[in-house]
C-alpha positions as YAML, in Angstrom:
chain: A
units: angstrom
residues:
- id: 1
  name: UNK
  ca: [81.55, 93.71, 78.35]
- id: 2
  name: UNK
  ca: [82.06, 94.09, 74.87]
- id: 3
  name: UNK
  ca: [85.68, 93.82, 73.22]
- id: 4
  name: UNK
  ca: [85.83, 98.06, 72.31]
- id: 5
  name: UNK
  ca: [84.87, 98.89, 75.91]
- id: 6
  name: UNK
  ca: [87.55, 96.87, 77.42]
- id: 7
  name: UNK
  ca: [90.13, 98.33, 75.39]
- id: 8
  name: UNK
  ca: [88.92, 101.52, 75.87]
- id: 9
  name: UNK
  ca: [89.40, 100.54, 79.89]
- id: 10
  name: UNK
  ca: [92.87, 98.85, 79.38]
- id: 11
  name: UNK
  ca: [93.99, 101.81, 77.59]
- id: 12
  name: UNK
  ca: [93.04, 104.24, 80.61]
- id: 13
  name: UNK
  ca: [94.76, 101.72, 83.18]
- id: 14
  name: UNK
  ca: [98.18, 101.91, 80.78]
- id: 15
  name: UNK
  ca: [98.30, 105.73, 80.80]
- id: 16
  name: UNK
  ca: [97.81, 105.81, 84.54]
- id: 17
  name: UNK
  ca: [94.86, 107.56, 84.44]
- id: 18
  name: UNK
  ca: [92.57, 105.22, 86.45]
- id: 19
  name: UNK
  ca: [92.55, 106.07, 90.48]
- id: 20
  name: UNK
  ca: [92.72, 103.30, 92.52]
- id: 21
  name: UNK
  ca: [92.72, 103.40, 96.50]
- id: 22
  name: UNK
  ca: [93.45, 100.27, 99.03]
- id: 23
  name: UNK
  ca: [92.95, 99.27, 102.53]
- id: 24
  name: UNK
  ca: [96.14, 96.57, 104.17]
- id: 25
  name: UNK
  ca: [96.39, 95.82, 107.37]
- id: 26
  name: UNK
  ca: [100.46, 95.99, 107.57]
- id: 27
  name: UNK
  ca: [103.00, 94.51, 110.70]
- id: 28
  name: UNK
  ca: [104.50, 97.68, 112.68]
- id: 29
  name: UNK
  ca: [103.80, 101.43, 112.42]
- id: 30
  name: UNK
  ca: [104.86, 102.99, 109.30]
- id: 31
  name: UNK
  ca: [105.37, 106.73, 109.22]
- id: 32
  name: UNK
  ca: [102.05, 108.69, 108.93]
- id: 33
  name: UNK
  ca: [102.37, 109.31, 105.17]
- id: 34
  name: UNK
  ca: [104.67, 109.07, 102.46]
- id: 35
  name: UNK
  ca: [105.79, 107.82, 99.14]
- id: 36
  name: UNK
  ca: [107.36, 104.52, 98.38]
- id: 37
  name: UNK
  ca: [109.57, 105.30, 95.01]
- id: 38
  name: UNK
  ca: [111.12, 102.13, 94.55]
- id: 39
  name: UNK
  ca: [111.70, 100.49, 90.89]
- id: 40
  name: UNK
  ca: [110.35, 96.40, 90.77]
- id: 41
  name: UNK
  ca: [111.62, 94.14, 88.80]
- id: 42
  name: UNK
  ca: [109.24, 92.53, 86.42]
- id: 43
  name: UNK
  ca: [108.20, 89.42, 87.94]
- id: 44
  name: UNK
  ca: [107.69, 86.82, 84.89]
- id: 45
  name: UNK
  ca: [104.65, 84.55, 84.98]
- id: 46
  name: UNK
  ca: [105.80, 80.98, 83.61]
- id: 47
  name: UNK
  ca: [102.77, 80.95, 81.54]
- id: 48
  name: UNK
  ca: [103.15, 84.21, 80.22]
- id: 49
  name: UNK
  ca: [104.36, 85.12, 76.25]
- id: 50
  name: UNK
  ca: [108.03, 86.40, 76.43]
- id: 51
  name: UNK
  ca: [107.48, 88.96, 73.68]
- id: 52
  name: UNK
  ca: [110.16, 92.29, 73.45]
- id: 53
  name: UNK
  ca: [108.08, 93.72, 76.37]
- id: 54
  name: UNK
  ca: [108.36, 91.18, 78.56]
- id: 55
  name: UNK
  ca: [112.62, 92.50, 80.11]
- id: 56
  name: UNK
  ca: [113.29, 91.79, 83.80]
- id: 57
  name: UNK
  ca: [115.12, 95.36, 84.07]
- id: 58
  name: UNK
  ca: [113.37, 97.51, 87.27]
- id: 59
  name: UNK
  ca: [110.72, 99.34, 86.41]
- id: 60
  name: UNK
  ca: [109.58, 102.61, 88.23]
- id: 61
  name: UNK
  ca: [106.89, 102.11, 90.72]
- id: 62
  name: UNK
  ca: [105.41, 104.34, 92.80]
- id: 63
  name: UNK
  ca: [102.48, 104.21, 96.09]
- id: 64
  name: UNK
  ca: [101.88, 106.76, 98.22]
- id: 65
  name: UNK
  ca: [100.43, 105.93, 101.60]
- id: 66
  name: UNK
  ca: [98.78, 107.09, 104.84]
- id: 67
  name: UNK
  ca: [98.66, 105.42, 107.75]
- id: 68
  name: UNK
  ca: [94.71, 105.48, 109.44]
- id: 69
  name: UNK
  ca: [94.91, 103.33, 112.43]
- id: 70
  name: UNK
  ca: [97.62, 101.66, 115.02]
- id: 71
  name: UNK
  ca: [96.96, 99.17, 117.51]
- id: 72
  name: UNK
  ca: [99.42, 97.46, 120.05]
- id: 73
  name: UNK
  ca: [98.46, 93.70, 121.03]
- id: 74
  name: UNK
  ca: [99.99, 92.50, 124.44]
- id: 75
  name: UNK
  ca: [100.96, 89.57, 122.53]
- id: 76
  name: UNK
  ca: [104.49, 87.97, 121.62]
- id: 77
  name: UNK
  ca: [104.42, 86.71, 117.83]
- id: 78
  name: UNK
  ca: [107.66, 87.41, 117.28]
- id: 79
  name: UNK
  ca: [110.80, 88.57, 119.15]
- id: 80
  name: UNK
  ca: [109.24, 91.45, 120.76]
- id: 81
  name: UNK
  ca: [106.79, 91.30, 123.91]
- id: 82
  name: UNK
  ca: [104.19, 93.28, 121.89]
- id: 83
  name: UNK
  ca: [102.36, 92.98, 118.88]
- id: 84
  name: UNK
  ca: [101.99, 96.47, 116.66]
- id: 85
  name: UNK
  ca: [99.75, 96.79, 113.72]
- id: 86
  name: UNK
  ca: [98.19, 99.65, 111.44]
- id: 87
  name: UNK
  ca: [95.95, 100.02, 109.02]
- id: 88
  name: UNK
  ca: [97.43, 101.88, 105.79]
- id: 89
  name: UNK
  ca: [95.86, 103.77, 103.41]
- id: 90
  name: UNK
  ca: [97.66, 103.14, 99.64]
- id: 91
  name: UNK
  ca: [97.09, 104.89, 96.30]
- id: 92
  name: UNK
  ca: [99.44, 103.01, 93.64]
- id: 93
  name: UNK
  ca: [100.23, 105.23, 90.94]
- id: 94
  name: UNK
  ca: [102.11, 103.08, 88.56]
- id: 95
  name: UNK
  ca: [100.35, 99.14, 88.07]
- id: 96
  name: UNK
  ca: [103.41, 97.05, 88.38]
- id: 97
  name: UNK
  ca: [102.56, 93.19, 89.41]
- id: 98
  name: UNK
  ca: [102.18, 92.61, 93.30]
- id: 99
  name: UNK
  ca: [103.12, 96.60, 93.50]
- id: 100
  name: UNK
  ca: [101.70, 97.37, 97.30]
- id: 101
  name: UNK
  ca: [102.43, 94.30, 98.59]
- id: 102
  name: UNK
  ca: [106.46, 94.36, 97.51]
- id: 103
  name: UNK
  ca: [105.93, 98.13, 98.24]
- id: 104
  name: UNK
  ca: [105.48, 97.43, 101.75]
- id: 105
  name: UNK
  ca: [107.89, 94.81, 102.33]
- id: 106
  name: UNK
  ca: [110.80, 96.91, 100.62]
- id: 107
  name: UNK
  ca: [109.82, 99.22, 103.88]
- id: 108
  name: UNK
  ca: [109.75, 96.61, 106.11]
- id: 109
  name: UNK
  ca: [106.23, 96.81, 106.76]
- id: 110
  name: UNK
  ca: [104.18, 93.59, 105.25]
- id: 111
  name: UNK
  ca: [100.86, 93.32, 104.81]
- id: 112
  name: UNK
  ca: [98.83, 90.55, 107.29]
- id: 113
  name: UNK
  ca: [98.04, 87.34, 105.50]
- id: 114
  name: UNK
  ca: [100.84, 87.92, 102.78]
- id: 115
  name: UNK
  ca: [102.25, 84.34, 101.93]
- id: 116
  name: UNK
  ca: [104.58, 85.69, 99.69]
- id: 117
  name: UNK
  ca: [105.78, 88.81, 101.04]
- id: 118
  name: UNK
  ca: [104.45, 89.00, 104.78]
- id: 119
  name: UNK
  ca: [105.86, 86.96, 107.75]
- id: 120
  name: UNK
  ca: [104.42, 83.79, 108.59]
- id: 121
  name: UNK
  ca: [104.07, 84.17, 111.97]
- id: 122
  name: UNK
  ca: [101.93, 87.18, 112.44]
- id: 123
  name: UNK
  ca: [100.08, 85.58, 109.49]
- id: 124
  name: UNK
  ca: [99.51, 82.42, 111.71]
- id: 125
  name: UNK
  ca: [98.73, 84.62, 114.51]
- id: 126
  name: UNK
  ca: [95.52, 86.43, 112.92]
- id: 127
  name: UNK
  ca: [94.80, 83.02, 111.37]
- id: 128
  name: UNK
  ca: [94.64, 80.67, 114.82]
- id: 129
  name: UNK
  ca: [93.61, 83.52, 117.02]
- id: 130
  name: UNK
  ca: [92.16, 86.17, 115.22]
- id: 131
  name: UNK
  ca: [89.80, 83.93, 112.98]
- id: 132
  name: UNK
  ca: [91.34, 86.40, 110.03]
- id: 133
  name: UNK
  ca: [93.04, 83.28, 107.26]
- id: 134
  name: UNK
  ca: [93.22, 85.80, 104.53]
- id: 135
  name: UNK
  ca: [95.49, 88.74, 102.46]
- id: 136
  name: UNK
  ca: [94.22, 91.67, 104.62]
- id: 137
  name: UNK
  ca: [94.37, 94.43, 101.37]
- id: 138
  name: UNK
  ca: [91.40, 94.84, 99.31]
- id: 139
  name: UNK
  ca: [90.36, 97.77, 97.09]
- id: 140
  name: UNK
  ca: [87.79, 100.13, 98.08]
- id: 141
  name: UNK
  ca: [87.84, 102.50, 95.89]
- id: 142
  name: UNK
  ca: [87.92, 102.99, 91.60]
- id: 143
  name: UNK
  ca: [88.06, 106.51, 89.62]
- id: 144
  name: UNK
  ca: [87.82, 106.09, 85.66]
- id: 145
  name: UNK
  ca: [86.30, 107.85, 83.02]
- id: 146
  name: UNK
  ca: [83.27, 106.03, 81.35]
- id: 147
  name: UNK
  ca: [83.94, 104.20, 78.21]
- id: 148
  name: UNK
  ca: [80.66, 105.33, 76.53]
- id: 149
  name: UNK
  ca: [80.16, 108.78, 77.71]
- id: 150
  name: UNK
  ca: [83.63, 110.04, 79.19]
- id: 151
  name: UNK
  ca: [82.21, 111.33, 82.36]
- id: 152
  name: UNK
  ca: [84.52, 110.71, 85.69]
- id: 153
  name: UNK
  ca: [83.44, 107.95, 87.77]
- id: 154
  name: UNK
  ca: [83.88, 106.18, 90.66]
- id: 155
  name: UNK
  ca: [83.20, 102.51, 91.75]
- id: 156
  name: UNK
  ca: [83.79, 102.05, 95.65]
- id: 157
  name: UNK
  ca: [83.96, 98.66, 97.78]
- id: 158
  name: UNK
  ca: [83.77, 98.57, 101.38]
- id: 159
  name: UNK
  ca: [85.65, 95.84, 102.91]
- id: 160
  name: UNK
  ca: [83.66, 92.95, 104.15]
- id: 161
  name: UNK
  ca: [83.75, 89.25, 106.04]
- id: 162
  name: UNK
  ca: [87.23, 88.54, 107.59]
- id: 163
  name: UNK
  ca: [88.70, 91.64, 106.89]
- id: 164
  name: UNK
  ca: [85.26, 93.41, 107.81]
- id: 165
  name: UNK
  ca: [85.50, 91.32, 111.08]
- id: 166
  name: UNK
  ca: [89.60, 92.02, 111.89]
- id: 167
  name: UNK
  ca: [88.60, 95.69, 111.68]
- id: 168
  name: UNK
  ca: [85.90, 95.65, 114.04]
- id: 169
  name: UNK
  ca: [88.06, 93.63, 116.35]
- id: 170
  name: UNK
  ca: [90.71, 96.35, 116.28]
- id: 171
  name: UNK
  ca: [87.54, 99.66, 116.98]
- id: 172
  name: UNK
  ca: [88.52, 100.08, 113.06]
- id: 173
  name: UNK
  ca: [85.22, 99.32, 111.98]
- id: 174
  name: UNK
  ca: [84.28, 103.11, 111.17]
- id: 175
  name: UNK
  ca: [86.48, 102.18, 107.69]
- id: 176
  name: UNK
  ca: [84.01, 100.45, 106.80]
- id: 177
  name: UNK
  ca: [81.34, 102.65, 106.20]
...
């Protein structure tokens, strides 16, 4: 990729014009749909120039989600007898760093596999019974315009291998597709 195109696609991911859409596989229900408007602090990389952009003060951030899927495991992880799960739809429309995945902890719904943000028990779960030892978000789907020509496009991913697998294992396979 040439220098000139990737500006030309940096430029459409800072104006928010780029359409992104991810699959997570999150602990509990969450509601069928809504909005998560909550402002993130800028997490700092410790290799990363501290230039007059670089302030810690919350920036707005904003994902709107839908929930696809629930599935209740008789199986005690944590404190409860039963094990609940869903499979979220997410559409971030700001880019702030680790966005969905501090998105869905702030509503107490983390995403499988999340080191950082999720709970490590229902992580260990899916990783010593479910055969499932990674992040369970992935995105499936890009929208952009085309650096050369303009036109609208869109770039889409179906999941695949352990998440692929965890899916099936839940009758969520038709996500796939």
């Amino acid at each position: 990729m040439s220098k000139e195109i990737a500006s030309q696609l940096g430029r459409q991911f800072e104006a928010g014009t780029v359409e992104k859409r991810y699959l997570a596989v999150v602990r509990g229900y969450p509601p069928e749909s809504g909005s998560i408007d909550h402002a993130l602090s800028r997490q700092r990389d410790p290799y990363e120039f501290q230039g007059e952009r670089s302030s810690t003060e919350p920036q707005s951030a904003l994902t709107h989600f839908r929930t696809l899927a629930k599935i209740e495991l008789p199986v005690e992880v944590d404190r409860y007898p039963c094990s609940r799960y869903a499979l979220v739809e997410l559409e971030p429309v700001t880019g702030r760093r680790h966005q969905i995945r501090r998105h869905l902890k702030h509503i107490a719904h983390p995403i499988i596999g999340d080191a950082t943000y999720g709970k490590g028990r229902h992580n260990r779960y899916f990783a010593e019974h479910l055969n499932c030892n990674r992040l369970l978000l992935a995105c499936t789907s890009m929208t952009f315009n085309h650096p050369a020509d303009g036109k609208r496009m869109q770039i889409k991913a179906p999941v695949s291998g352990e998440f692929a697998a965890t899916l099936a294992l839940f009758g969520w396979d038709w996500v796939v597709d």
